[in-house]
C-alpha positions in Angstrom: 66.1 107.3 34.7 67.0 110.9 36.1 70.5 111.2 36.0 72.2 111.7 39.7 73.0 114.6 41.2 77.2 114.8 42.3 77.4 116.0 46.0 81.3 117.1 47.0 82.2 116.8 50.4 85.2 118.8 51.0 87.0 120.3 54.5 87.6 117.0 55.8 90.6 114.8 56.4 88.8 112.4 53.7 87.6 108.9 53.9 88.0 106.3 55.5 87.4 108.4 58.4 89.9 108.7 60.6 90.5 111.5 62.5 87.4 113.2 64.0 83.1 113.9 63.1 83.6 115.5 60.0 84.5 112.3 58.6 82.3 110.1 60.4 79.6 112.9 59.0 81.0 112.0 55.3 81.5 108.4 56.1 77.8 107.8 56.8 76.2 110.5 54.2 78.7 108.4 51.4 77.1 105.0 52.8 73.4 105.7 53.5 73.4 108.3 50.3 74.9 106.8 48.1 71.8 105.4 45.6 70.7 108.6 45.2 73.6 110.7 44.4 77.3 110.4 43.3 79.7 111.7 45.7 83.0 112.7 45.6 85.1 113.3 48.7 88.4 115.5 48.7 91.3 113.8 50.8 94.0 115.5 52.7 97.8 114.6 51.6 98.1 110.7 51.7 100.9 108.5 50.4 100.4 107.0 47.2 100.3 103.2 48.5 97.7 103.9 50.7 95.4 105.9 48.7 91.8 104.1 47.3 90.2 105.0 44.6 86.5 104.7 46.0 84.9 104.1 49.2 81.1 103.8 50.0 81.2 104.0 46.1 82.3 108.1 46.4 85.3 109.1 44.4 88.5 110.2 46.8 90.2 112.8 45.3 93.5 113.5 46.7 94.8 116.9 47.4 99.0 117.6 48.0 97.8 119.4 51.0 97.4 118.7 54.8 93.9 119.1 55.9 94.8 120.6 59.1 97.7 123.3 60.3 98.9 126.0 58.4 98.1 124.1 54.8 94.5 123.8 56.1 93.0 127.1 54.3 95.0 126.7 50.6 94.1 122.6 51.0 89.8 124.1 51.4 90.4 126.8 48.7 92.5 123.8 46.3 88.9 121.5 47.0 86.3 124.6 46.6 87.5 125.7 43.0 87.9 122.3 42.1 84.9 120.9 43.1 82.6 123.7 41.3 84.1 121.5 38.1 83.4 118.4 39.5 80.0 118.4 41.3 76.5 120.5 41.3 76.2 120.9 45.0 79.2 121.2 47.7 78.5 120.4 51.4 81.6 122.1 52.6 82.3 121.0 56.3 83.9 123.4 59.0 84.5 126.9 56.4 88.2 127.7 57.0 88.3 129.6 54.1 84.7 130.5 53.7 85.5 134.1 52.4 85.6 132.7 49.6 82.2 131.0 49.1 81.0 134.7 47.5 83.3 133.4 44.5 81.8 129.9 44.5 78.3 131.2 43.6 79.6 132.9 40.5 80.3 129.5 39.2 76.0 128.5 40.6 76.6 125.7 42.6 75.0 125.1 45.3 77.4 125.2 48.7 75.9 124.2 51.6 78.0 124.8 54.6 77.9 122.6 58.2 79.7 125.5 60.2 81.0 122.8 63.1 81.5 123.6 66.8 80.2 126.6 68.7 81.9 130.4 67.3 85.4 128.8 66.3 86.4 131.9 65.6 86.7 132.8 69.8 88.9 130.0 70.7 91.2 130.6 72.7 93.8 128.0 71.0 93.7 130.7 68.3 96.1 133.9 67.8 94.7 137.0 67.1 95.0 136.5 63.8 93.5 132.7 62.9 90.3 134.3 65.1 90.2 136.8 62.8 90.7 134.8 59.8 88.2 132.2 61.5 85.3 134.9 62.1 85.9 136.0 58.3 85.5 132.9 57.4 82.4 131.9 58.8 81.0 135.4 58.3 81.3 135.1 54.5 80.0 131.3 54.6 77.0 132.6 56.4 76.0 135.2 54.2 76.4 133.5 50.8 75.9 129.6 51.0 73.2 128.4 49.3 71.9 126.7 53.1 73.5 127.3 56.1 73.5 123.9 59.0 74.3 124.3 62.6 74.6 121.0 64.9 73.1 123.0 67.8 70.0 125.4 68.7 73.0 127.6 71.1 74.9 127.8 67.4 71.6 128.2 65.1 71.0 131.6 67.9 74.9 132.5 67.6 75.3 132.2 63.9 71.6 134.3 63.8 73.4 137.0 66.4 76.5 137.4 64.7 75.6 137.2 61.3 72.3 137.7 60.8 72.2 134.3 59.0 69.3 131.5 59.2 70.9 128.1 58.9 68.3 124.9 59.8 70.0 122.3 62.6 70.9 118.7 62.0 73.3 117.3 64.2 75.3 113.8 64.4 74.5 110.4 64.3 75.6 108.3 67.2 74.0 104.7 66.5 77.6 103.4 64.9 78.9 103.6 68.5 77.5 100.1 70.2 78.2 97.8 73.2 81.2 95.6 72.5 81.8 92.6 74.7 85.7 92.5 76.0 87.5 89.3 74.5 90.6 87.7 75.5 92.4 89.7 72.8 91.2 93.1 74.2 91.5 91.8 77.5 95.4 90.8 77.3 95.7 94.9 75.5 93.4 96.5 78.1 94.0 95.0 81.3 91.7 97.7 82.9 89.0 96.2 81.0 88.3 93.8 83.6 88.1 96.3 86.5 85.4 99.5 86.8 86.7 102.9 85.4 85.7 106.0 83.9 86.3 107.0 80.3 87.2 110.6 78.7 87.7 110.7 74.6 88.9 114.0 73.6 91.4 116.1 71.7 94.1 117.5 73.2 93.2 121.3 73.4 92.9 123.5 76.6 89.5 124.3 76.0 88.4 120.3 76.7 89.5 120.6 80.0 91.3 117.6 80.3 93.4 119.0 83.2 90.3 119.0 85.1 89.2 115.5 84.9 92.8 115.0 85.8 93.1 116.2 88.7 89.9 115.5 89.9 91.1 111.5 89.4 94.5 112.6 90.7 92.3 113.0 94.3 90.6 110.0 93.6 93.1 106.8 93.9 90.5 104.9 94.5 89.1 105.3 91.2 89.9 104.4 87.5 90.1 107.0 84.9 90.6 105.8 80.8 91.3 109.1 79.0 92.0 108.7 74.9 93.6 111.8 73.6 95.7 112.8 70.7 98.1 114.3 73.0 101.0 115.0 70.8 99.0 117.7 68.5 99.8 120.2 71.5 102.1 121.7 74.1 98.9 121.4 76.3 98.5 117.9 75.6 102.3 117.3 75.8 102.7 118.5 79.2 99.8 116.2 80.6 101.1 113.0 79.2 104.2 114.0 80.7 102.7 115.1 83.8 100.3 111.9 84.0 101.3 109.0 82.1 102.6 106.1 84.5 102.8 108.2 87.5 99.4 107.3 88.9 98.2 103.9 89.3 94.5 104.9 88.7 95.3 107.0 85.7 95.4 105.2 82.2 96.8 107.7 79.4 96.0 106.2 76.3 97.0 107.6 73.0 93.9 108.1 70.0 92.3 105.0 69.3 90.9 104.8 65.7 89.8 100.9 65.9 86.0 101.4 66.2 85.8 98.0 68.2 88.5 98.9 70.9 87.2 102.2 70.9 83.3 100.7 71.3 84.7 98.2 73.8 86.7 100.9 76.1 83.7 103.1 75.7 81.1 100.7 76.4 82.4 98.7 79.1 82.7 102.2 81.4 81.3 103.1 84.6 80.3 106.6 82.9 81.6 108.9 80.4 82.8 111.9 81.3 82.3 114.8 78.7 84.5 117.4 79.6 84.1 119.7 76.1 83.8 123.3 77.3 83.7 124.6 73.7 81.9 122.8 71.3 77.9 122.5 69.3 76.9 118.6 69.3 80.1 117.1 70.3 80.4 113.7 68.3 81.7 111.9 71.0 79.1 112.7 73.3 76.3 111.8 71.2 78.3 108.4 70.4 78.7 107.6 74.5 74.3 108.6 74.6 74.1 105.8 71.8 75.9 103.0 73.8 73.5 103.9 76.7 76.4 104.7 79.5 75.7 107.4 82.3 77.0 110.8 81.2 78.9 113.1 83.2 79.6 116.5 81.4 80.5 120.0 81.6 78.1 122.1 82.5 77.6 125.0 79.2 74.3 125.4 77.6 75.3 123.4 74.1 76.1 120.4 76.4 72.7 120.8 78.5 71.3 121.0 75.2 72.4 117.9 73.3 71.8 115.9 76.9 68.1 117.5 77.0 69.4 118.6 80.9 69.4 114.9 82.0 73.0 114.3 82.5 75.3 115.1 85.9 76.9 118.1 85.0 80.4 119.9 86.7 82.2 123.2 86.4 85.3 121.6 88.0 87.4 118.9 89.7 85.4 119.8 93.1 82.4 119.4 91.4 83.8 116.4 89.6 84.9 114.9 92.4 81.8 115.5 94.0 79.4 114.1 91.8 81.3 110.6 91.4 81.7 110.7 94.9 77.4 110.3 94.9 76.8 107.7 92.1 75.3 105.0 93.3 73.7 102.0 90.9 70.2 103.1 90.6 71.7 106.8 89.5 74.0 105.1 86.8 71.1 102.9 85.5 68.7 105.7 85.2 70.5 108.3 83.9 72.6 105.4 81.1 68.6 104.7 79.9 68.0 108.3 79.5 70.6 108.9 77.4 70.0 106.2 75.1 66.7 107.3 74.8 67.5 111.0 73.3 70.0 109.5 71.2 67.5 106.7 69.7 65.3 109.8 69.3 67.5 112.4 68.1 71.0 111.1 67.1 70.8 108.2 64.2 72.4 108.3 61.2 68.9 107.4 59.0 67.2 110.4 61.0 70.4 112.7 59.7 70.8 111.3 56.2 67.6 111.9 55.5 67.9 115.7 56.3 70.9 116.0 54.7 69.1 114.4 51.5 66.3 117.3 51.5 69.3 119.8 51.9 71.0 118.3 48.9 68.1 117.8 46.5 66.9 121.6 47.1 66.9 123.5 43.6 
């Protein structure tokens, strides 16, 4: 019997996955992967109660390092070098400290690198410096990765146009995200469960526009608006929980909701999803609200044209917000819900991505 290749998946937060689609990325590569090669998955900082030893048969390894922040560079360079010991290809996710791929080759292992959202490195929640540091990053990544992977045809053109690098696309999967019927238990913790409302799932950063969706709602008393945010990672978020929560009636400020059934029930149980990511490739959460089958709403940029195959209702602001939810009507929420489950049974599963991932990772 051929002996199995070892994968490591490192820039992550780890598994289980928590935190964003990075780790829903590794979650489902461990689990639909996992007969045909031995993973191992690097973990950021975790107390030693809670730490596992295995999960979807990969081995965790725990690093003394936060994932994210200021740790988030030494915590990828700790993984890389200790990976090329530990594995014969690397699937590094999101290359915060991709300069130093170039060193990883001298060791010949393959590192494939999944470059994320759409040119991180002009973000505007950046300094001067952590663009810099970002562009160097992904610059280096680019030229000297064994395979490059971009979740978006905008990105493939941008990583081309900046770095003169070829990468091959495969976005996310989306099919874990399902209908979930409200029971009394979710009922009695989400009263507006039992009422129509709109639903917006992002982080808290400016560039998500979550100010906007706000104050189109903030115009609109006579409509319901769930938004799910990690508010407390920033001063942005900060001031708009302060601003919002419990001051308008129709406004429900929820804090990050890792429960994939109250998630799947908040989410599936919407008038529409509202997509308000300004800044991103294939957003995970959009692709996740096209599995469920709900009418999207989203901001209008090219990536998000592109992963809605221009069959969404898109906006530019709160007028335009405002405006378009001001128009729905039933037969526009039931044709455009169908058309988004359609491109997602098409284009965003999790067999579909494993299965490109797989070709990636057995490439000699």
């Amino acid at each position: 019997m051929k002996k199995k290749e070892k994968v490591a998946i490192i820039g992550t937060n780890g598994l289980p996955a928590k935190y964003g689609g990075f780790e829903t990325l590794a979650n489902y590569l461990t689990l639909n992967l996992k007969n045909e090669f031995e993973f191992v998955v690097y973990c950021s900082k975790t107390p030693a109660s809670k730490r596992l030893k295995h999960f979807n048969e990969a081995q965790l390894i725990y690093i003394p390092l936060k994932a994210n922040g200021w740790q988030s560079i030494l915590y990828d360079a700790f993984s890389l070098f200790h990976s090329t010991f530990k594995s014969d290809v690397i699937l590094y996710l999101g290359p915060g400290a991709g300069f130093l791929v170039p060193l990883i080759r001298l060791f010949k292992k393959r590192t494939i690198v999944n470059h994320g959202g759409l040119n991180e490195w002009e973000r505007t929640k950046y300094s001067r410096f952590q663009r810099f540091v970002a562009r160097m990053g992904h610059k280096y990544a680019a030229k000297y990765s064994f395979r490059n992977i971009t979740d978006n045809l905008l990105l493939k053109e941008s990583l081309k146009n900046s770095f003169n690098a070829d990468s091959v696309v495969i976005r996310y999967g989306g099919n874990h995200a399902r209908r979930e019927k409200v029971d009394s238990v979710l009922l009695k913790k989400y009263s507006f469960l039992k009422s129509n409302y709109f639903v917006n799932i992002s982080r808290a950063q400016e560039d998500n526009n979550l100010h906007l969706v706000l104050e189109a709602f903030r115009e609109l008393p006579q409509k319901k608006l769930v938004m799910v945010s990690n508010w407390d990672i920033s001063q942005y978020g900060i001031e708009l929980k302060k601003s919002y929560k419990n001051i308008y009636k129709n406004i429900h400020i929820l804090d990050a909701i890792y429960e994939l059934k109250e998630i799947n029930a908040i989410r599936s149980n919407a008038e529409a999803y509202i997509h308000s990511h300004s800044y991103c490739g294939t957003a995970p959460s959009l692709v996740e609200a096209m599995s469920i089958g709900i009418p999207i709403i989203s901001f209008d940029v090219p990536t998000n044209r592109e992963t809605t195959q221009n069959k969404a209702l898109y906006f530019t602001s709160s007028k335009e917000l405002i405006k378009t939810i001001k128009t729905l009507n039933y037969d526009l929420i039931i044709e455009n819900g169908l058309a988004m489950k359609r491109i997602a049974d098409m284009e965003y599963t999790w067999v579909n991505i494993a299965n490109k991932y797989f070709k990636l990772f057995s490439e000699s």
